[in-house]
N, C-alpha and C positions, 0 to 999 in steps of 0.2 A: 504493500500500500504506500503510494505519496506520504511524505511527512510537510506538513504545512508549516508556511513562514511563521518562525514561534511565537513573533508579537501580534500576527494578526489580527487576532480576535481579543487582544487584550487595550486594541488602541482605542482611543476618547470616542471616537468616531464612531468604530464597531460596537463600543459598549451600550451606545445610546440608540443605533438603531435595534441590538438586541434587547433594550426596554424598551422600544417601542412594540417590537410586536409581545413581548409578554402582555405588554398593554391591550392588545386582542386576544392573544390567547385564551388568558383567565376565563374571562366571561365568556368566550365559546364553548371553553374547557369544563366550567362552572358543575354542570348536570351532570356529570360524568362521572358515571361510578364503577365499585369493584375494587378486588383485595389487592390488586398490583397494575404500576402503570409503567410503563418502559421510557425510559430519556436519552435518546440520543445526540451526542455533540461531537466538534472535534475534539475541546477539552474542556477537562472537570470545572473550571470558574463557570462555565456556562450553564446555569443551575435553571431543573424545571420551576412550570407556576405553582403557586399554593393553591390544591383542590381540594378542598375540604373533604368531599364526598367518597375519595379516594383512601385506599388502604394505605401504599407506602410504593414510593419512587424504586425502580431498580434503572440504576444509572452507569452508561459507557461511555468511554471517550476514545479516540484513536492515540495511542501511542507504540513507539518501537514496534513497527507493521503490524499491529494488530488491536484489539479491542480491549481497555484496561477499564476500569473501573469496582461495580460491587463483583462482577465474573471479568474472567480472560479467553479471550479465545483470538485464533487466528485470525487475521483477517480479511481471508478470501473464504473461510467457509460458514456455513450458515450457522445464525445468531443459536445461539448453545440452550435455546428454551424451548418447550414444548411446545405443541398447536394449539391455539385461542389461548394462550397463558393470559393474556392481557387486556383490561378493559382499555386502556389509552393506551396508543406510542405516540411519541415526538420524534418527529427525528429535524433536529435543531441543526439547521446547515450540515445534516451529514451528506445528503447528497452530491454537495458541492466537493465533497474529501475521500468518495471512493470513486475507482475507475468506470464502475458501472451502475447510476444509480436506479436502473430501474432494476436493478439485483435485489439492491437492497430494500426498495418498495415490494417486491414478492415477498423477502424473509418478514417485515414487516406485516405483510396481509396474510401471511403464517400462520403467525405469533403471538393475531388480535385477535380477538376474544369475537363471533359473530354480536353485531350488534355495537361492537365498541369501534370508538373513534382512532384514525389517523391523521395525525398534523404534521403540517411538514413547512419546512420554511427555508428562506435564504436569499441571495442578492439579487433581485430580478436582472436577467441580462441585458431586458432594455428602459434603460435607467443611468441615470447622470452617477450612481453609484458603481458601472460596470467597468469603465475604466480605471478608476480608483482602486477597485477589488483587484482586478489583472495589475495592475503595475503594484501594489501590497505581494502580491503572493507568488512576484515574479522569480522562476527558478524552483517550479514546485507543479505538481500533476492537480491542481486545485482549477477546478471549472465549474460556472454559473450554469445550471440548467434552465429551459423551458419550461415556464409553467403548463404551458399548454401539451409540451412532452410530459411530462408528470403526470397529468390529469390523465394521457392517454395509456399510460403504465398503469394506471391504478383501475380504469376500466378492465384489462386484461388480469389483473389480479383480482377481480371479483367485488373491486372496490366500488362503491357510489360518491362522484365526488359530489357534498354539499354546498361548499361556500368558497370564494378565493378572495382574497383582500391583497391589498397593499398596504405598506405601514412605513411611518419613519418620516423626515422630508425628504425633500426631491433634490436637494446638493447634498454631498456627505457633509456631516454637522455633527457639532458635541453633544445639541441639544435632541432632547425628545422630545419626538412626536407623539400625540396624545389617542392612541384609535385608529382607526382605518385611515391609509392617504390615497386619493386617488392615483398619485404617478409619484409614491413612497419608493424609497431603495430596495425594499425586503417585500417578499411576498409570502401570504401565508396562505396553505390550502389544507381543507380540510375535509376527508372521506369516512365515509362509515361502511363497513365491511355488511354486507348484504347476506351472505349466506347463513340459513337461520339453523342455530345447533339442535341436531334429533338423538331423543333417547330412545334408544335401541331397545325395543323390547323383544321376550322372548315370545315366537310363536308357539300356539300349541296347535298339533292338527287333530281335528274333530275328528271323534268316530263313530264310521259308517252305518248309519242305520239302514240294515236289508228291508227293501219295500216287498209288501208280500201281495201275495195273487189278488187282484179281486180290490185292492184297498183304494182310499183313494187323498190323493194332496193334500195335506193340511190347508184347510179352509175355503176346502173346495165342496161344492153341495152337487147332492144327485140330482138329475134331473127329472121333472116331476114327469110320471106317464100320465 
């Protein structure tokens, strides 16, 4: 995996556009329940929103080519948790920091819990903030995705996508923006995994009751002579 420029995400600039979209977040996030939610970032300073309704954060970050944080694992193979383990993911500009991010939106729609949400964010490519990000991260495998490719990644994982925002201002800035920006730096999108979880039940096969000569169909009447 790339390793990204190491101040990137810790500059005045980046810090403020990532309060800004927590600033959408939350209250998209708000409803959102169940015992675990997944946060994906490049790294740990990049901390999920407070969701009350939620259990408890399991939180990654990319370092030394692979995935550190509360687990480790490599980072070309797939996220080390089970299927539907999770009411929410985030995945907080991680697609801008692997080489394929509609990979990691599959392991993602994995991993969600049917019914639970996916959020996903990072520097719109077309945006006064794109040049900026490319000359910050120059000399690193760090690339702005398509929202509109995203959206189309997350159809093909079964995803439905709900809402896409913009956030942040529209020059890179210290300051934060407050909510949704119409032509913000960062974009945030957010899907809810469609396929609805079935409990398996056991069949049992009925037995055959022999029809005998002469008889006739349950709630069936003779006819009169």
């Amino acid at each position: 995996m790339p390793q990204l420029y190491p101040d990137l995400y810790a500059l005045p600039p980046m810090r403020a556009l990532l309060a800004s979209e927590s600033a959408v977040l939350a209250p998209e996030l708000a409803r959102s329940t169940g015992d675990h939610a997944l946060h994906i970032a490049p790294v740990p300073e990049i901390v999920p929103p407070p969701l009350p309704l939620l259990g408890r954060w399991t939180r990654l970050h990319l370092a030394r080519g692979g995935w550190q944080g509360d687990v480790q694992a490599c980072g070309g193979a797939p996220l080390p948790f089970q299927d539907d383990a999770f009411g929410v993911v985030v995945l907080r500009h991680a697609a801008e920091i692997v080489p394929n991010g509609e990979d990691l939106i599959i392991e993602a729609a994995r991993v969600l819990a049917p019914g639970g949400v996916l959020a996903i964010t990072g520097v719109h490519p077309v945006s006064a903030w794109a040049p900026w990000f490319q000359w910050r991260a120059r000399g690193t495998r760090a690339s702005l995705r398509q929202p509109v490719l995203l959206r189309s990644a997350c159809g093909r994982a079964d995803l439905h996508v709900i809402a896409v925002h913009r956030a942040g201002h529209v020059l890179p800035s210290v300051m934060t923006g407050e909510g949704s920006s119409l032509a913000g730096g960062a974009y945030i999108l957010f899907a809810r995994k469609q396929r609805i979880a079935a409990t398996p039940l056991r069949v049992i096969k009925a037995a055959a009751v022999p029809v005998q000569s002469g008889s006739l169909v349950s709630g069936a009447r003779r006819a009169a002579r």
